[in-house]
C-alpha positions, 0 to 999 in steps of 0.5 A: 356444109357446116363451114357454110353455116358458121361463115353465115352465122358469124357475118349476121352476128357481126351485122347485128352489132354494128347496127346497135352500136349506131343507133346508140351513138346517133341517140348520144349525138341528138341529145347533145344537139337538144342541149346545145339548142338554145331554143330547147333551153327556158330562160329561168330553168336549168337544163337537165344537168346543169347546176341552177344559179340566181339571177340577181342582176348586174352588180353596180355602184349607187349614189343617193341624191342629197342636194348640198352646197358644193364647193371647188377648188379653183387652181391659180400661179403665180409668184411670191411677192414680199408685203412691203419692198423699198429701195432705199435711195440717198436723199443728199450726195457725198462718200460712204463712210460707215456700214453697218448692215449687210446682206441678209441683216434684218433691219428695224425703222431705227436701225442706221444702215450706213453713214455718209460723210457729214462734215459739211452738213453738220457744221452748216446745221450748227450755224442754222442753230446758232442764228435761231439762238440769235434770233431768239435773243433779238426778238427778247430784246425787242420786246423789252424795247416795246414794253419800256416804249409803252410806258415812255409813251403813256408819260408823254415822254416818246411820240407815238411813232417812236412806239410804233417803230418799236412794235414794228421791231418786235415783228420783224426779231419774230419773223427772223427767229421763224426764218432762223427756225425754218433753216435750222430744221431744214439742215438738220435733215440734211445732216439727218439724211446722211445716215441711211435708215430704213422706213420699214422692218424687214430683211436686207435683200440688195446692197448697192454700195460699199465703204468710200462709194460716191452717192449721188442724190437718189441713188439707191443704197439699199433694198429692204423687204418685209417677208413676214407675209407672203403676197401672191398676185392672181386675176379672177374671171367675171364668174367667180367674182360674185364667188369670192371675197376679201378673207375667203380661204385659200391654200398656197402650194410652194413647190420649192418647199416639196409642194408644203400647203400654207394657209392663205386668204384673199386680201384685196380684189379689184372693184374695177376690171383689167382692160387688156385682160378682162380679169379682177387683180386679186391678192392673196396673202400667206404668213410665213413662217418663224424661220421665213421658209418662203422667199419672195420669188419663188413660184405658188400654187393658189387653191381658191374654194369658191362657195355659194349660199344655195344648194344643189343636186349634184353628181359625180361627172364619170356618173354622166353618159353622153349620147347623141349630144344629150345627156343621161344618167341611169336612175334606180327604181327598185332593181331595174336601172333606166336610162334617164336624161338630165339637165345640167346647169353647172359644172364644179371641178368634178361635180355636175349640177342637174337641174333637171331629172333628178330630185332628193332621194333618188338612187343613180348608177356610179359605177358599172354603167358601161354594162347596162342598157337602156333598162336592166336589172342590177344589184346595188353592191355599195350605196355611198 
């Protein structure tokens, strides 16, 4: 009887136990359940238990409007050219006798660079100097003649015609002298002609000939150029015409000199269009330097900075958000950024002109708009 009592004791004890244990964890479970509820949560108040924090909005970068002239660097390439380049042709014909000058050799307008066999022209110029030495002598005597005539003539001792004969010779020593004159100069060149000179200063980039070679009349002897200035050739659209003009600033990248900067300017652009290509010839010219470092023919880099005399409003174009074909910028009002549209009127490299939906004094979003939408709340970070 008492074992009956006990087993009956110990099976309710055992009962009693379960049944608060299960009350407790089904309480654990339900507040569990309100705190994972985001319908039991109120935006703005922490949950019991959980630490408050500040909502101070998306972090963003900002950009104050200030309108400016803008200005862009237009990238061109071309070639080196020398200022001045000549070849230098034979202007008579026989054997070289004498160099002077070889490749490499910098040469002045008074340099002789080779010499051409000058026998024959030398003599033929002596006789052309003796005739004018001649004629000199002739018309002296003729005009002796004419002056005794006329005091023959003025005695009665001569007829008139014999004094007009005498004046007719005199007339006739005159054009014979200026003929003997004419030829003389004429030799002279020629024997001039057989000393090869250069008409510009410069350095010697081709040599055709050597000692003994045979010339004929043009045939080149020579290649001077002048390399004090570099000139590169470009072609300008008909938008940046009215954009540029003659000394405007350029910088000139040689890549054969590590990519080394030269200081340019525009020296000459076409008045008239290029009919096949519809662009402006421009030169632009480099002074190089003392110990020549460029060389015509080597490749260049041309940064034309094109200007205007009005301002803009400008952004950056990673600032722009493209939707739907129209274009938006995200304009800041205290600290809600809004979607805002805009005009754009031009396009400068990476600078975008608007004309519409912004003015001097507005605050725009820079960086971090992919995390916005149409209107949120932000925390300007950096104003630049």
């Amino acid at each position: 009887m008492n074992y009956k009592v006990i087993i009956s004791f110990s099976l309710f004890s055992i009962l009693v136990m379960f049944f608060v244990v299960s009350c407790g964890q089904e309480k654990s479970m339900e507040t569990i359940m309100n705190n994972d509820n985001p319908e039991n949560k109120i935006e703005g108040k922490p949950v019991k238990g959980e630490n408050p924090k500040v909502d101070r909005g998306i972090p963003v970068e900002a950009l104050v409007i200030k309108p400016r002239k803008v200005e862009q660097k237009v990238p061109f390439t071309g070639m080196v050219k020398p200022l001045h380049s000549v070849d230098i042709a034979a202007e008579v014909s026989g054997k070289i006798i004498k160099i002077n000058k070889k490749l490499g050799d910098k040469v002045t307008i008074k340099d002789i660079l080779a010499v051409i066999d000058d026998k024959i022209p030398l003599g033929q110029y002596k006789q052309a100097k003796a005739r004018v030495l001649s004629a000199d002598n002739n018309l002296k005597i003729a005009k002796l003649n004419l002056k005794s005539d006329k005091e023959l003539l003025e005695n009665g001792d001569i007829s008139r015609l014999a004094y007009e004969n005498s004046s007719l010779a005199v007339k006739n020593a005159e054009a014979n002298r200026l003929s003997a004159l004419a030829n003389s100069s004429l030799l002279e060149k020629r024997y001039n002609d057989t000393r090869i000179m250069s008409p510009i200063d410069g350095l010697i980039s081709r040599k055709y000939v050597d000692i003994g070679s045979m010339l004929m009349t043009n045939m080149p002897v020579y290649r001077v150029v002048d390399i004090t200035e570099g000139k590169i050739e470009i072609g300008l659209t008909q938008n940046m015409i009215n954009r540029i003009q003659v000394n405007s600033p350029a910088n000139v990248i040689v890549s054969a000199l590590k990519n080394q900067i030269f200081e340019g300017n525009v020296s000459f652009i076409s008045p008239e269009a290029d009919p096949k290509t519809g662009t402006f010839a421009t030169e632009v010219y480099v002074k190089n330097t003392v110990d020549k470092l460029i060389r015509a023919g080597m490749t260049a880099k041309v940064e034309i900075i094109l200007t205007d005399n009005h301002t803009h409003i400008v952004v950056p174009d990673y600032s722009v958000v493209k939707k739907n074909g129209q274009n938006f910028i995200y304009k800041i009002t205290g600290n809600i950024a809004r979607l805002t549209e805009i005009s754009i009127s031009n396009v400068f490299g990476s600078q975008v002109a608007i004309d519409k939906g912004l003015f001097e004094g507005d605050k725009i979003v820079v960086v971090g708009m992919k995390r916005l939408g149409k209107e949120t709340k932000v925390s300007v970070e950096t104003i630049k």
